[in-house]
N, C-alpha and C positions, 0 to 999 in steps of 0.2 A: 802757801804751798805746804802741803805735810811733808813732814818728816822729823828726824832728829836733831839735834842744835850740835853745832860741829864748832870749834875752838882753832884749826889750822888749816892752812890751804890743801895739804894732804888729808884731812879729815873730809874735807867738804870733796874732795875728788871721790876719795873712797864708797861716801856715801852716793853721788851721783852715780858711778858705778854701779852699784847692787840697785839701786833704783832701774836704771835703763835693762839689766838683767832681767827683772819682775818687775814692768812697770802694772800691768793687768790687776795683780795684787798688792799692790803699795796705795794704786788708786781706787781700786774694791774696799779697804780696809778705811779710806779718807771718806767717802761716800755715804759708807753702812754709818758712820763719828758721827760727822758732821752735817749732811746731804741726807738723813732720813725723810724730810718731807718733797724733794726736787721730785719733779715729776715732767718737765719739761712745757709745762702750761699755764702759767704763771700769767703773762699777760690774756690769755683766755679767762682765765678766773677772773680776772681784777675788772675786763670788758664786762664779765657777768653780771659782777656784783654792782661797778657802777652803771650801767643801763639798764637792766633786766628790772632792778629794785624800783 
């Protein structure tokens, strides 16, 4: 899960907080990082590649 690393139970509330406020852009922001190549067809591709070939 992205986010920030939090040290206390009040941190880690805090931060769930501002998460649930913007989540649209907390999870835009983890996507654009991480998830550059998702595309949601992944098992389409992989059918291609191995039967097609």
């Amino acid at each position: 899960m992205p986010g920030p690393l939090v040290e206390t139970s009040a941190q880690l509330m805090e931060q769930i907080a501002m998460i649930l406020e913007q989540p649209a852009e907390s999870n835009s922001q983890f996507f654009q990082q991480f998830c550059e190549w998702e595309d949601g067809h992944a098992a389409e591709k992989t059918v291609k590649i191995v039967f097609e070939k």
